[in-house]
C-alpha positions in Angstrom: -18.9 -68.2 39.8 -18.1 -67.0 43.3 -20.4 -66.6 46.2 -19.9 -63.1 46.0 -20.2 -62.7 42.1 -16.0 -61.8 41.7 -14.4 -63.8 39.2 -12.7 -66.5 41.5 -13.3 -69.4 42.9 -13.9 -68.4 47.0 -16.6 -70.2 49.4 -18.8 -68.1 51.4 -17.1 -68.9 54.3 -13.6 -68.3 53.1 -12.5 -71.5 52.3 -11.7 -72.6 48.4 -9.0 -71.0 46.3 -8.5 -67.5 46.9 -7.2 -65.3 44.4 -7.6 -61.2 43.7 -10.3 -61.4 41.3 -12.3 -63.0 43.8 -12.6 -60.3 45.8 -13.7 -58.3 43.2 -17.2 -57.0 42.3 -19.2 -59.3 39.7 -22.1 -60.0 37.9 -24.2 -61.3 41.3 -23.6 -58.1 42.6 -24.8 -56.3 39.0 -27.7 -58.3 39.4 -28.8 -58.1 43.3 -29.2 -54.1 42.3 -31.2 -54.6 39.8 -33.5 -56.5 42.1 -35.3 -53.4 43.6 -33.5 -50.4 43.1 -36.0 -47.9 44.4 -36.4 -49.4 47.2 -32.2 -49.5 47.7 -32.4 -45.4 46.8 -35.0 -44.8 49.5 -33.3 -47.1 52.1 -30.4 -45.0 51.0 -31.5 -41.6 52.0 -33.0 -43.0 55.1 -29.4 -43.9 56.2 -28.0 -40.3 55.0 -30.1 -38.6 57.1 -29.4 -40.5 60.3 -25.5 -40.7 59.2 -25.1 -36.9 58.6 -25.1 -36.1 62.5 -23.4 -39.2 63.5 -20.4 -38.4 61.0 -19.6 -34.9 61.8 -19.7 -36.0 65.2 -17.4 -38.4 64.8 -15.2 -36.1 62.8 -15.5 -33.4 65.7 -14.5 -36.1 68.1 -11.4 -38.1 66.6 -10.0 -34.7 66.8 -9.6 -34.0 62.6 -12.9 -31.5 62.9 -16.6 -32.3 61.0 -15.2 -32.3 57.6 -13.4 -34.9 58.5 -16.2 -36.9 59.5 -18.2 -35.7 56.2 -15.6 -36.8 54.1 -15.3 -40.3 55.4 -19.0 -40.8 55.3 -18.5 -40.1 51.8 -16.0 -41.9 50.3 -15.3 -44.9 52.4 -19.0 -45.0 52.5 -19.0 -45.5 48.4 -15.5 -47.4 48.4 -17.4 -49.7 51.4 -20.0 -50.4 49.5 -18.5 -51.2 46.0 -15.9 -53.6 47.3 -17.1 -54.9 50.4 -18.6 -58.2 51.7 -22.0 -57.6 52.6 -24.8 -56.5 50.6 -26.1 -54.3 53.1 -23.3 -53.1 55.0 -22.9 -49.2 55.5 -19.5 -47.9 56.4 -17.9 -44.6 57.5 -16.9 -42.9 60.7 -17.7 -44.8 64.0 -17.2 -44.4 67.8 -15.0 -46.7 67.9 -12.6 -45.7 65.8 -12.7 -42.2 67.5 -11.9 -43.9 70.4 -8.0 -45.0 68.6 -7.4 -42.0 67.2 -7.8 -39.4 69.6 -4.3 -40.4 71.1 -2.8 -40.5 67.7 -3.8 -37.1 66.9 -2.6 -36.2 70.5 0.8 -37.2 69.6 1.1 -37.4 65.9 -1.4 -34.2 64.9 -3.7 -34.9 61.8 -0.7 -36.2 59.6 -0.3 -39.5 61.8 -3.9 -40.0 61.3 -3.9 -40.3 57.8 -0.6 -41.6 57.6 -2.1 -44.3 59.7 -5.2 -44.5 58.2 -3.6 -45.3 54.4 -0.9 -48.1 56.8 -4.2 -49.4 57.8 -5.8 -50.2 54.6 -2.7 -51.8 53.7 -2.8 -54.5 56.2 -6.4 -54.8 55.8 -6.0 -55.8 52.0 -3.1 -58.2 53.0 -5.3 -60.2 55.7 -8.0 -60.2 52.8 -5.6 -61.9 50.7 -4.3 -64.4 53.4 -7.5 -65.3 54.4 -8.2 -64.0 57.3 -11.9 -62.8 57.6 -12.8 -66.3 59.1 -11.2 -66.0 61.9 -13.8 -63.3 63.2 -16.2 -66.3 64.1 -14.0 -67.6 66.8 -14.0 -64.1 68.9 -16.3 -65.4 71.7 -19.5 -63.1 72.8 -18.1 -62.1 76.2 -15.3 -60.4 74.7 -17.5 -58.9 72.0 -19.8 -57.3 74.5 -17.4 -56.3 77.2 -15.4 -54.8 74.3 -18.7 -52.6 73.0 -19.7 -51.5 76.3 -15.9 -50.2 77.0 -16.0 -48.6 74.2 -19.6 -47.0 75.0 -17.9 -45.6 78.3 -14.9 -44.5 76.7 -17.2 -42.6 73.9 -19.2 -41.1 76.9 -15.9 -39.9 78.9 -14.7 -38.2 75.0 -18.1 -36.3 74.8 -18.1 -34.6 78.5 -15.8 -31.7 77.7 -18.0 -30.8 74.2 -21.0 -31.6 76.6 -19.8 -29.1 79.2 -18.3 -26.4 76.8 -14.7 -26.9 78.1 -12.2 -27.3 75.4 -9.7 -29.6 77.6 -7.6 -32.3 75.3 -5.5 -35.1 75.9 -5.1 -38.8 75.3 -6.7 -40.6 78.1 -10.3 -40.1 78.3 -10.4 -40.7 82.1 -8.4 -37.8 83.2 -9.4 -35.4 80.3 -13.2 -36.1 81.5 -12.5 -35.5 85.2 -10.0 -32.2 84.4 -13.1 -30.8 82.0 -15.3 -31.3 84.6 -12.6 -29.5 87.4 -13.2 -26.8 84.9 -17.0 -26.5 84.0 -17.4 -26.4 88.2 -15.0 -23.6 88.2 -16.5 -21.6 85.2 -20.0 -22.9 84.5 -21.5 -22.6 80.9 -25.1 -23.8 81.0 -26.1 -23.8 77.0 -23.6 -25.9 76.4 -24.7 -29.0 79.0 -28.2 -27.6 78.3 -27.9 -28.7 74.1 -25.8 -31.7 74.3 -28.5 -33.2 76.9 -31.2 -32.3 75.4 -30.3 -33.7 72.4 -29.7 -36.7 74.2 -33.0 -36.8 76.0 -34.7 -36.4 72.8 -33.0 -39.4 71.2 -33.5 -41.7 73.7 -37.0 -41.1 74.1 -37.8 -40.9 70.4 -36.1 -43.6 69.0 -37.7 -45.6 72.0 -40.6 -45.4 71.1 -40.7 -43.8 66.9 -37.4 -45.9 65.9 -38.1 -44.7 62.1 -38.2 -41.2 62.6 -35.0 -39.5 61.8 -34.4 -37.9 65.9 -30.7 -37.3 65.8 -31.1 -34.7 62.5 -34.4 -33.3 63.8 -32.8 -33.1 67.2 -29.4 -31.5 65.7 -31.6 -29.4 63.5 -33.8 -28.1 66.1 -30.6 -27.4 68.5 -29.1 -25.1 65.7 -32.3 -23.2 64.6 -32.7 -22.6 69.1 -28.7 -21.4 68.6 -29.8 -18.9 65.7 -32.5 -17.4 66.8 -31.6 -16.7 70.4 -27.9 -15.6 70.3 -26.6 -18.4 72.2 -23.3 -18.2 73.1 -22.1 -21.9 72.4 -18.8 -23.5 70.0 -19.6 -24.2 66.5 -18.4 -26.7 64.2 -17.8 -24.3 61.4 -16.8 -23.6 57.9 -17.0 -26.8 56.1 -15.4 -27.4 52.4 -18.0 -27.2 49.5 -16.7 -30.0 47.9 -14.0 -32.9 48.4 -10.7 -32.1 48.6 -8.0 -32.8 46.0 -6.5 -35.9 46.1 -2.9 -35.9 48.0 -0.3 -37.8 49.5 1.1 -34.6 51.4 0.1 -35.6 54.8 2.9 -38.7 54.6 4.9 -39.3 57.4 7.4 -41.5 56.1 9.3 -40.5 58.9 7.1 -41.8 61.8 6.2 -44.6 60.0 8.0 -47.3 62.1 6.4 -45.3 65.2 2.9 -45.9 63.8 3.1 -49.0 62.7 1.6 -50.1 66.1 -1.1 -47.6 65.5 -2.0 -49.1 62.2 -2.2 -52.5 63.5 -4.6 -51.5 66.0 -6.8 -49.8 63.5 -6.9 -52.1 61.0 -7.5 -55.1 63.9 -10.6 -53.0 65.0 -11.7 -52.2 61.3 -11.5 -55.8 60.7 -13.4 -57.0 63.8 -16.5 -54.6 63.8 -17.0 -54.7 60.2 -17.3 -58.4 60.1 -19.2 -58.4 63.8 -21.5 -55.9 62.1 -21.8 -57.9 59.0 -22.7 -60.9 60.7 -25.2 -59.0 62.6 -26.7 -57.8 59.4 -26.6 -61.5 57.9 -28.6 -62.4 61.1 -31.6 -59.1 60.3 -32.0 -60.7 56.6 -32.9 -64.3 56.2 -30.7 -65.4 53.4 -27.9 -63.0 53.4 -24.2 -64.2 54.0 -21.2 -61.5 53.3 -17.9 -62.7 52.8 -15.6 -62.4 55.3 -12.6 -62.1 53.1 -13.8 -59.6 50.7 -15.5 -57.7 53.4 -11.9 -56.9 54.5 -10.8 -56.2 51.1 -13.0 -53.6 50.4 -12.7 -51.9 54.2 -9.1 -52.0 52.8 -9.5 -50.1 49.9 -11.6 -47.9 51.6 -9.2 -46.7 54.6 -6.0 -46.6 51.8 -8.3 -44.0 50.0 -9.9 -42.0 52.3 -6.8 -40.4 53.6 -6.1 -39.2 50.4 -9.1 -36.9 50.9 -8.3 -36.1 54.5 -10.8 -38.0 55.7 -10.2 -40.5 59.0 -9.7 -44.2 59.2 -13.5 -45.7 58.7 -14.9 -49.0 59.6 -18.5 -50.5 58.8 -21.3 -48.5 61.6 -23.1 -51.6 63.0 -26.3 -48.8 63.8 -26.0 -47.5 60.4 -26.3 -50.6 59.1 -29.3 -51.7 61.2 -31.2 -48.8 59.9 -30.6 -49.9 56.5 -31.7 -53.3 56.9 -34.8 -52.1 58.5 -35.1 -49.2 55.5 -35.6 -52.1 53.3 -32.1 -52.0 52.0 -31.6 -55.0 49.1 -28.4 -54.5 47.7 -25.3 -52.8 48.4 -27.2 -49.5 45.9 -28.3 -48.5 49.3 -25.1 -47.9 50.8 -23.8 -46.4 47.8 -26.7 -44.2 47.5 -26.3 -43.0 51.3 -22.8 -41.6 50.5 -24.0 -39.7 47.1 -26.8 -38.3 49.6 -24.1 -37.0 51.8 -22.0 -35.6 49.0 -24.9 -33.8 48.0 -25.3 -32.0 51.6 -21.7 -30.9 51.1 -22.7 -29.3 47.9 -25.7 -27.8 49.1 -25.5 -27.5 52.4 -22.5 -26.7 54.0 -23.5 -22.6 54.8 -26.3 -24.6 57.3 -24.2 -27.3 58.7 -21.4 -24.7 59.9 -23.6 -23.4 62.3 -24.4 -26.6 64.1 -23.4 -26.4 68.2 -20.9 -28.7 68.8 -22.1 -29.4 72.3 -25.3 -30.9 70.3 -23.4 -33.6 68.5 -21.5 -34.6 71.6 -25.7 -35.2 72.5 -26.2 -37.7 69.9 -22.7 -39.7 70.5 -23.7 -39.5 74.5 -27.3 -41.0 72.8 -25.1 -43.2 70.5 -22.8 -44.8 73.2 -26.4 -45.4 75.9 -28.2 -47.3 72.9 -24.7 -49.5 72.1 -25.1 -51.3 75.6 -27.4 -54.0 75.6 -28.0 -54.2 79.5 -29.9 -57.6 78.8 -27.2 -59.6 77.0 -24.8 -58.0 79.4 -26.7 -59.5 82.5 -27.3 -63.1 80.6 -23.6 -63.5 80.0 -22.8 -62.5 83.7 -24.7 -65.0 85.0 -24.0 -67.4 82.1 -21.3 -68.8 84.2 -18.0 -66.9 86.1 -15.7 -67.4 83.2 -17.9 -65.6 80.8 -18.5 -62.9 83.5 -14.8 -62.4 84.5 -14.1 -62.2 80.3 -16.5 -59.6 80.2 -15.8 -57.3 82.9 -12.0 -57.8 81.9 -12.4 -56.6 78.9 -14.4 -53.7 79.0 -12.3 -52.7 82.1 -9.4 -52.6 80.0 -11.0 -51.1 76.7 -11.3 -48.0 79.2 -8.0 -48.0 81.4 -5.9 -49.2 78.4 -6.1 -50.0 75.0 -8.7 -51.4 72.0 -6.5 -53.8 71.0 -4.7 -54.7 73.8 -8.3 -55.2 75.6 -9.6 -58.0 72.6 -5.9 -59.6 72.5 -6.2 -60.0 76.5 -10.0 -60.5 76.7 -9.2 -63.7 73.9 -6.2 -64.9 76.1 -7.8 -65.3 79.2 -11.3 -66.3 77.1 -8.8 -69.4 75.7 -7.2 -70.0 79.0 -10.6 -70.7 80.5 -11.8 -72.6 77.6 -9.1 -74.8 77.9 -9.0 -75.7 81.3 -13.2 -76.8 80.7 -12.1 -78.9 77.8 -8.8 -80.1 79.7 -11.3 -81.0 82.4 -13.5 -83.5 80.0 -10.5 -86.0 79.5 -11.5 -88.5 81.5 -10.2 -92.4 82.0 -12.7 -94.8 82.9 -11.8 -98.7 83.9 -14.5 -100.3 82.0 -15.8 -104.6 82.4 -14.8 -106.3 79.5 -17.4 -109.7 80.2 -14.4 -112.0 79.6 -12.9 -114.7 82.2 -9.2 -113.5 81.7 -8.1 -112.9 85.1 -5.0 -110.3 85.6 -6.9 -108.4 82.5 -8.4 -104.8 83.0 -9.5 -102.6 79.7 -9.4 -99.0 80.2 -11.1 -96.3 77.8 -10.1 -92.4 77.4 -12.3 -90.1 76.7 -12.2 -86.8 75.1 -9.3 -84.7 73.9 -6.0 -85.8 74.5 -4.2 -83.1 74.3 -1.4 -81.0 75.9 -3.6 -79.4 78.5 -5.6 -82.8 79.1 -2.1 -85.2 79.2 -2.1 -85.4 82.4 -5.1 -86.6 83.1 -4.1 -90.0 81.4 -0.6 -90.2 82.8 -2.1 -89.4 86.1 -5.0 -92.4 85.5 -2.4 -95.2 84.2 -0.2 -94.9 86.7 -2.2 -95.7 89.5 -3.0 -99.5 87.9 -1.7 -102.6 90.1 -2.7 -106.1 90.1 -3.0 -106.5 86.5 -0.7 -108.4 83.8 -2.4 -107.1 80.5 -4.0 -103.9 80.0 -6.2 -103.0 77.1 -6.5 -99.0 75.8 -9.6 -98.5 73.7 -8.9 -95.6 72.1 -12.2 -95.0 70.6 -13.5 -92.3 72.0 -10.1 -89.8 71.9 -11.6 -86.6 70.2 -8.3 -85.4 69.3 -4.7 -86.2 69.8 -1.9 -83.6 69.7 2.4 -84.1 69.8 1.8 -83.2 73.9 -0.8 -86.2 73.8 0.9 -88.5 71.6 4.1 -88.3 74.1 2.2 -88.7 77.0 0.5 -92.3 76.1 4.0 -93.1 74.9 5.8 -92.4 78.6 2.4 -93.9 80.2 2.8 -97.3 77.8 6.6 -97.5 78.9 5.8 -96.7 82.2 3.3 -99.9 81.9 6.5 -102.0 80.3 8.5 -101.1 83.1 6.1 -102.8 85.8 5.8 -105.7 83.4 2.5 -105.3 82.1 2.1 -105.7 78.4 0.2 -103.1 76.6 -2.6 -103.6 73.9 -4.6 -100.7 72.0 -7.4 -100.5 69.9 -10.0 -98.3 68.1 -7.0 -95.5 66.7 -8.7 -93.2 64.2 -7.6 -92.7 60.8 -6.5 -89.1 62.0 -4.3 -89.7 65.1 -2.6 -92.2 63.7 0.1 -89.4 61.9 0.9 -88.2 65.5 1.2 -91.7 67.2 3.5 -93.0 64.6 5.6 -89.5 64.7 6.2 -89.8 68.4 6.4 -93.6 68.3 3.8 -95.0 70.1 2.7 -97.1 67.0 6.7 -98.5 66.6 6.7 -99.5 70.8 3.3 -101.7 70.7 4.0 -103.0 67.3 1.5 -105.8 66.9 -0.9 -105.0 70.0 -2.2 -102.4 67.8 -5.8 -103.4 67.0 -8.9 -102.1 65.0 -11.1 -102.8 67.6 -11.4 -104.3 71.0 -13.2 -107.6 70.4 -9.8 -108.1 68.0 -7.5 -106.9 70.8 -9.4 -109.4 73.5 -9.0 -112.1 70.8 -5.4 -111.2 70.7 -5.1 -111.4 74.5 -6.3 -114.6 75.0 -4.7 -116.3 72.3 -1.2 -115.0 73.3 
């Protein structure tokens, strides 16, 4: 039995054989519903209510209108929830997606976003299959935070022409926010800023303070009834389908396809990396919970190649959602599934009422959305933490706003491993160490750390400066690691050593480096003055 209940043999973590049926649902998953369903249906409808707003927001915002939004909710919520990862994971529309697409629809008009959408969910199956969900872990925490709190100003900058009533478009945030604001100073409209901060205000404050109470429907509720009843003259979201839409394949661009192939990379590498950074984060609210990585993909996969069949957006797991889920009592992934039957139900019922919402009040909750995503504390500890982590995070949130998602992580990781290399570079060390034997022209020397090709060097550097000496003993104990660049290194410092006439003896070589000593041949130049450990090699010195 898996760790997930599927059919195949696949660790928790991702290792073990992987095969398709593993990614599967199974009987664990049959029986973690049965668990406490009514519990699951009630943390279900809690997460509804707080999704409804947040997903035709998000539909008004990635540019493909509420419905959009609704739709997504819906179906990649279910789809999510069946296939995925994580017991308590809830999918749908997020901020962060919105953030990808708006360009796309810029360019490419509602077509390109499905069309990229369905590419999406393509490659996100494929880097299920290959294994890839693991990698996830090794994203470090300053690029994870400078990454949410661009996207948090890049969500803000989307919401201030719906916040001021000025219908200005375009792909860049920056410049779209300062031409909308050109024009509200021109031409004023007061309801609209009026209802979108508002709305805000009352977010903030309530869920501050009453965290359970349901403040962005009341709030968007409460907005719309004001809108009614006093004739305000503010933008709507509008008519909004009844039910689903027929399934179709009609929005295909086979066309563009090489074009958005880029595009589809980027969304399924920022589908990939907040579902799993959500998951982990809901792991981390339930003591015992671990969703697999792999799987998690798989179904966020299936998800995104569906969706656009409905005409729904690319979707990713809502890290808020999700929270409120956990904290709803949420026991199995019932709840999730439950939350997107809610919402379908509100498109039966409801649609006539939701029409009428002000649009300039849902930009209020994604202004509230993208305040409560920045944690100001963890912000400040990794700033101080130490200047690498600091100049990682500013670097990357500075380009999630001037550039790109993807290009933002991708550079944010580069510089990230740059640093972390040079620290680790930095620990190889070469210390002359006393040996306690009466051998004179004798000197033992012990590296330490990785050698490695950022660390090499360090040793060649250490070696070469030795003089007075006839013998010289290498106790290679305490090498961490040993790479090809490492390998070659103590191989040109050793000759280096024969060429000045002092004979070379090693010891202590781990089982494990022993593959790239002998492929570079270091083992084949000492021949016998490779020992197992140095009282062997001093043995061998005196005695020769």
């Amino acid at each position: 039995m898996s760790a997930d209940g599927g059919g195949g043999r696949v660790n928790a973590d991702g290792g073990g054989r992987l095969s398709l049926v593993g990614l599967l649902p199974g009987r664990a998953d049959l029986a973690a519903v049965r668990r406490n369903p009514r519990a699951d249906l009630l943390a279900g409808l809690t997460v509804a209510v707080v999704a409804l707003p947040l997903a035709l927001g998000f539909g008004v915002a990635s540019g493909l209108g509420a419905a959009a939004g609704l739709v997504t909710a819906i179906v990649a919520g279910a789809l999510a929830a069946v296939f995925g990862g994580s017991n308590l994971q809830v999918s749908g529309p997020t901020g962060a997606m919105t953030v990808v697409l708006v360009p796309i629809v810029a360019q490419y008009g509602p077509g390109g976003v499905l069309t990229v959408g369905l590419l999406a969910g393509l490659i996100l199956v494929g880097l299920a299959v290959a294994r890839a969900g693991r990698y996830a872990r090794f994203v470090p925490a300053p690029v994870v935070e400078g990454f949410t709190a661009g996207i948090a100003i890049v969500i803000l900058l989307q919401q201030v022409p719906s916040a001021l009533g000025v219908p200005t478009h375009g792909e860049r945030v920056l410049p779209v926010a300062v031409r909308a604001v050109a024009a509200f100073a021109a031409h004023p409209h007061w309801p609209s800023v009026g209802f979108s901060i508002g709305v805000a205000a009352v977010l903030l404050v309530v869920l501050r303070w009453r965290p359970q109470v349901p403040a962005a429907l009341l709030a968007v509720g409460t907005a719309t009834v004001c809108a009614e009843v006093w004739g305000v003259d503010v933008a709507r979201i509008g008519a909004l389908p009844a039910t689903l839409p027929q399934p179709s394949l009609g929005f295909l661009r086979l066309d563009a396809v090489g074009t958005l192939l880029t595009s589809a990379v980027a969304v399924a590498a920022l589908a990939a990396l907040e579902s799993l950074l959500s998951a982990t984060v809901a792991d981390g609210m339930r003591r015992g919970e671990r969703h697999h990585p792999d799987r998690e993909l798989f179904g966020q996969g299936i998800a995104n190649i569906v969706t656009p069949l409905f005409g729904g957006v690319p979707a990713t797991a809502a890290i808020a959602r999700t929270a409120v889920n956990v904290r709803a009592g949420a026991v199995s992934r019932l709840a999730a599934l439950s939350h997107a039957l809610v919402l379908a139900v509100v498109m039966l019922a409801a649609a006539p009422l939701v029409a009428g919402i002000p649009i300039a009040a849902l930009a209020g909750v994604l202004l509230a959305t993208a305040v409560r995503m920045v944690h100001l504390g963890t912000l400040r500890a990794l700033a101080r933490a130490s200047r690498s982590d600091a100049l990682v995070l500013v670097l990357t949130a500075g380009a999630t706003v001037l550039l790109d998602l993807v290009v933002a992580v991708l550079l944010g990781l580069i510089v990230a491993g740059g640093l972390a290399l040079r620290k680790v570079a930095g620990s190889m060390r070469v210390d002359h160490v006393p040996h306690g034997e009466h051998l004179p022209h004798f000197a033992v020397y012990r590296p330490t750390g990785p050698l490695f090709f950022a660390a090499a060097h360090h040793l060649r550097q250490a070696l070469a400066h030795i003089d007075g000496v006839d013998v010289v003993l290498l106790r290679l104990s305490r090498v961490t690691a040993i790479d090809a660049s490492g390998a070659l290194a103590l191989r040109e410092a050793v000759e280096d050593l024969h060429d000045r006439n002092i004979t070379v003896h090693v010891s202590g070589i781990r089982p494990e480096h022993r593959r790239a000593l002998a492929a570079l041949g270091v083992l084949a130049l000492l021949r016998e003055r490779v020992h197992s450990d140095a009282p062997t090699a001093i043995a061998a010195v005196k005695s020769g």
